[in-house]
N, C-alpha and C positions, 0 to 999 in steps of 0.2 A: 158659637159664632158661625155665620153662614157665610159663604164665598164663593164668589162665582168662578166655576173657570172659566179658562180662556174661551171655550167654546162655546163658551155662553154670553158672552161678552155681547155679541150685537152687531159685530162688526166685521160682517161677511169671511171671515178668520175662516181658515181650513180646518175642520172637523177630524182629518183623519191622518194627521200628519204633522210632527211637531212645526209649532211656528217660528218663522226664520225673520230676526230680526237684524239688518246689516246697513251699513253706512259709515261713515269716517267718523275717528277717536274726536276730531274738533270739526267743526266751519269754518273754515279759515279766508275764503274767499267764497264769491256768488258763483263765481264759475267751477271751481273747486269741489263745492258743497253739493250744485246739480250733477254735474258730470259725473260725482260717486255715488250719487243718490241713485239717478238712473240707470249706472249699472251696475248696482248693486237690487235693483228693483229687476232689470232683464236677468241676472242670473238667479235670479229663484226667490229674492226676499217679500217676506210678505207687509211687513212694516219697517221706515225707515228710521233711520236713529240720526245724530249727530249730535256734538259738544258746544254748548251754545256757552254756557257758563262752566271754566275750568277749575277745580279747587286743586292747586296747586302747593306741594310743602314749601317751595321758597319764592317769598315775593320777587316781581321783575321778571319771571317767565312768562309763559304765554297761558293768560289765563281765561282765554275766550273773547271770542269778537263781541259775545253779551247779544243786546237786544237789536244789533242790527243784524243778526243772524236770521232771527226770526221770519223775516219776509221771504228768507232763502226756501227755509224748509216748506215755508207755505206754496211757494214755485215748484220744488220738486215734487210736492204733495197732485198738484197740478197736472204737470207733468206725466206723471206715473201711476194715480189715481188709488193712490196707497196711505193708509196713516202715518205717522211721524209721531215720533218721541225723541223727548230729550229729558236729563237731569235738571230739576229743578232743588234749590238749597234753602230756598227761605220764602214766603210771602209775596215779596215781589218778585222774584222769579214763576212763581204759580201764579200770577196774576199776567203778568206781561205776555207766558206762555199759552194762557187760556182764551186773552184776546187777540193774538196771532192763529189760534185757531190748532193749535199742536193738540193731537187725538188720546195719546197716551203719557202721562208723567213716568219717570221714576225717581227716587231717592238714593243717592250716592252712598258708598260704604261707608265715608268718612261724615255723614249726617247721620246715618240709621244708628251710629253709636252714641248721638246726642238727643237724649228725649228732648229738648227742651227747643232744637231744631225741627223735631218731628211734629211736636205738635205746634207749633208755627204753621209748618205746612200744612197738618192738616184742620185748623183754624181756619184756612185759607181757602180750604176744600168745602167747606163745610157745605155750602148749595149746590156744587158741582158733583155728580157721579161721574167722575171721570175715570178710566181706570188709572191705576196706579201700580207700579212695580215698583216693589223694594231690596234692595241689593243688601247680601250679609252685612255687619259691621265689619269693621279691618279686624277684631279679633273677635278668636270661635266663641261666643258668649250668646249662645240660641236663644234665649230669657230677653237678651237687646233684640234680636231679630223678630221674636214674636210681641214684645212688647212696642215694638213701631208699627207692625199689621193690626194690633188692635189699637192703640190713637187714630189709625185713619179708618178702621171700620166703626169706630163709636160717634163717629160725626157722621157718618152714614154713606160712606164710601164702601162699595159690596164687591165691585171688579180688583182686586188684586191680587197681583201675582208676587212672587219672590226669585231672586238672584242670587244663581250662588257664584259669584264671582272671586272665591278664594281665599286666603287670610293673609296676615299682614305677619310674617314670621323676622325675626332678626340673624338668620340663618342663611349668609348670602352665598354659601354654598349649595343652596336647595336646586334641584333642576326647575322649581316655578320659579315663578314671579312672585304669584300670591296661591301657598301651597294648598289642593283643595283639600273638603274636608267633608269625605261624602256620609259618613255617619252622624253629622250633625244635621246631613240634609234627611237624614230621614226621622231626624228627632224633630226637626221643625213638620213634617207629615203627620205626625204622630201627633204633636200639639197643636197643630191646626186641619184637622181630617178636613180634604178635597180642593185645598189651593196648589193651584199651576206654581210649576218650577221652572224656572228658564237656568239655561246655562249660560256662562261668560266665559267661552274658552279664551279669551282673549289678553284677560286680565290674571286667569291663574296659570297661561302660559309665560306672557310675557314675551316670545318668539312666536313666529310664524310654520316653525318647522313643525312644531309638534303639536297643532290645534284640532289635528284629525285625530290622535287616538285620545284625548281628551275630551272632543265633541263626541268621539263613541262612546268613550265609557258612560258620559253622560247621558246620553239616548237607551244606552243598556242599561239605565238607572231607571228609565219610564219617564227622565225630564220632559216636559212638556215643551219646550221650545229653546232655539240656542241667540246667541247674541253675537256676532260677530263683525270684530270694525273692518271696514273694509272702505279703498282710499283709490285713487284712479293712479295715484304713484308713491306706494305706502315710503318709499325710501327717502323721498322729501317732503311727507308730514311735518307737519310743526310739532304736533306732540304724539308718543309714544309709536315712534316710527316702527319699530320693531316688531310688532305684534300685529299688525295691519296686512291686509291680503287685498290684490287687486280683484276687479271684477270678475276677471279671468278665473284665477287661483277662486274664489269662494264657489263659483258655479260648478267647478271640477268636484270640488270636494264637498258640495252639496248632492251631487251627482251620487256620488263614489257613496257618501252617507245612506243617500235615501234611494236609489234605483243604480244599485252597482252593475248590473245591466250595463246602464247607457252611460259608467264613467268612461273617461278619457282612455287611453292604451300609457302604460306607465311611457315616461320619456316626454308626452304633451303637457303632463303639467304633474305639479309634485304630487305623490300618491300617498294610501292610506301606509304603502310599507314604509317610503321615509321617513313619514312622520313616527312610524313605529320604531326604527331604526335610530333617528334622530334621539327620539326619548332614552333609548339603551346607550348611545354613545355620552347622555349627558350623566346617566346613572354610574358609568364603568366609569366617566372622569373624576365623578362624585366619590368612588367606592377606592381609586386609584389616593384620592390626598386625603382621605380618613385612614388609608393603611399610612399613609406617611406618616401621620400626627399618631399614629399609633406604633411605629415604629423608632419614633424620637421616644416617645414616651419610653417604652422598651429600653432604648438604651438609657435612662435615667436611673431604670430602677438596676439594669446590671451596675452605673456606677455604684449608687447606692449602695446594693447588696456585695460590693468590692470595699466600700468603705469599712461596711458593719461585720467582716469577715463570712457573707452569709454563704452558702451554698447557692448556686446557678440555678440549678431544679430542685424545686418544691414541689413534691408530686401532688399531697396534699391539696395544695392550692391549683393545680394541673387538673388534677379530679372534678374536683367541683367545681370550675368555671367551666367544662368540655359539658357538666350535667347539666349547668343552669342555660347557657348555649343552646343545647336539645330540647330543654323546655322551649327556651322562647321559641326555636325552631316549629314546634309543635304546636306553638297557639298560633303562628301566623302561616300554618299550611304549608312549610317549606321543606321539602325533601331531607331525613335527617344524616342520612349518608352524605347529601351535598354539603350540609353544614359541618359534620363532623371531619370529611375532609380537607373544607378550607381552612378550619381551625386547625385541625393537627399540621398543614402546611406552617401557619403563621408559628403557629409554637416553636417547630424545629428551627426556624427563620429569627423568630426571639431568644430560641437557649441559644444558640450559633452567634448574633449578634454581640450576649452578654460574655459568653466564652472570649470571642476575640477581644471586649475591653479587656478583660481580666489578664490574656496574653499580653496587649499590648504594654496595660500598666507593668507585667513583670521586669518585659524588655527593658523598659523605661530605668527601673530599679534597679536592674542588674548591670545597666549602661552601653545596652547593645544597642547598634545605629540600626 
């Protein structure tokens, strides 16, 4: 299967420097939709985006202004003398979008996991080389993701690219949104040798804080371009406010990205160390209520083991949970001294736990207040 990259595309695209795709989460207004188009075009993007059509989980939100959007992008298009993409979900959305003149498609997460949507669209494509970018499924299932690049490359679609914009985990303690998942970005490389990758830090952050070291690690991945929604007042978005960066905020850290030279001086606009910083304060919060849920647990099994007359320490079982520990330690590169002493902390913190039930219940027994 042949595939064009990005740079081959046609479309005066930067050859030497990933491609910056940015614009607002929705179009929510004419004035709205230009005003973040064009400054999301002066701080550095090369193609503009916006939500014309929203696939929303519950009916009655706000699920895109639809086709009167379309005349918008074609104004900033104007404007700014840049292409324009948006998500397209069925037939008549590639149809509407093609004669409003929109340069690039993509395909949504919540499509790419339905063939039966996919190839809709690309039915629909079928005379059009248009490019097209297709964004992961909502779950890691690479077999969906390569089997939507080949429905739209068998109708003879050769421009496209892929998205990794995250998975859809039920884990609402994760620090993403949509948590990414970069070994399956390089399995979809491997099954499809020389298609462009774009990233969506946007969608596997889910905040705003921490889109810098997730738009690195992506670039330190070889991604081929990033995607970033960006809104002239992300805090009164219509939808997914939180994740949106002003003009300002994307230019700093497009800056800070690609000629750290000419970023900002930290204090002008948020830096690559916050957002580094941001990500650790959300990991130690993460790492602070899995010790609690393991320290309930903890003391269930001292009740437990008060019940069953059992002894506190088990060394046994001490032994070989400190070795399997190390193991894992050691397939995921983690210092094993580091690991061996937060464990030995939690242990002494576990016996001590189960000891004081075991006091307490005696007090209780013997009837001391």
């Amino acid at each position: 299967m042949k595939i064009k990259a990005i740079k081959d595309w046609g479309m005066n695209l930067p050859a030497d420097q990933p491609l910056i795709i940015a614009g607002p989460c929705s179009a929510e207004t004419e004035e709205q939709t230009l005003e973040s188009c064009i400054g999301a075009a002066k701080a550095g993007a090369h193609v503009l985006r916006a939500g014309i059509w929203k696939p929303r989980t519950n009916p009655g939100t706000f699920e895109g202004v639809g086709e009167e959007g379309l005349p918008w992008m074609q104004k900033a298009k104007e404007a700014t003398g840049l292409p324009t993409t948006i998500e397209v979900a069925n037939a008549n959305h590639v149809r509407a979008a093609l004669a409003h003149g929109v340069d690039i498609l993509w395909i949504g997460a919540r499509t790419t996991v339905n063939p039966f949507a996919v190839q809709e669209i690309a039915d629909a494509l079928k005379w059009h080389d248009v490019p097209v970018m297709v964004k992961n499924p909502i779950n890691p299932d690479v077999k969906l993701w390569v089997g939507a690049i080949k429905r739209l490359h068998a109708v003879g679609i050769t421009r496209i690219a892929a998205i990794h914009r995250g998975f859809h985990t039920l884990d609402q303690k994760d620090i993403y949104r949509n948590p990414p998942n970069w070994d399956l970005v390089l399995e979809l490389r491997k099954e499809i040798p020389g298609i462009s990758i774009i990233g969506d830090p946007s969608h596997i952050c889910g905040r705003r804080d921490i889109l810098w070291s997730v738009s690195k690690k992506a670039l330190d991945l070889d991604f081929n371009g990033l995607m970033i929604e960006t809104h002239r007042n992300p805090d009164e978005a219509w939808s997914d406010a939180k994740q949106q960066v002003t003009p300002i905020e994307l230019e700093h850290m497009l800056k800070s990205l690609l000629e750290p030279g000419k970023a900002a001086k930290a204090g002008e606009a948020s830096t690559e160390l916050d957002s580094w910083r941001s990500e650790i304060d959300r990991i130690d919060a993460l790492m602070i209520k899995l010790l609690k849920q393991r320290c309930d647990i903890s003391g269930q099994i001292g009740e437990f083991k008060l019940t069953q007359k059992m002894p506190v320490v088990q060394l046994n079982r001490w032994e070989q949970m400190m070795t399997e520990r190390l193991e894992w330690a050691q397939e995921q590169d983690v210092n094993s001294r580091l690991v061996k002493g937060i464990f030995d902390n939690i242990h002494q913190d576990s016996v001590a736990r189960q000891r004081q039930i075991t006091y307490e219940r005696q007090q209780v027994e013997e009837g001391v207040d």
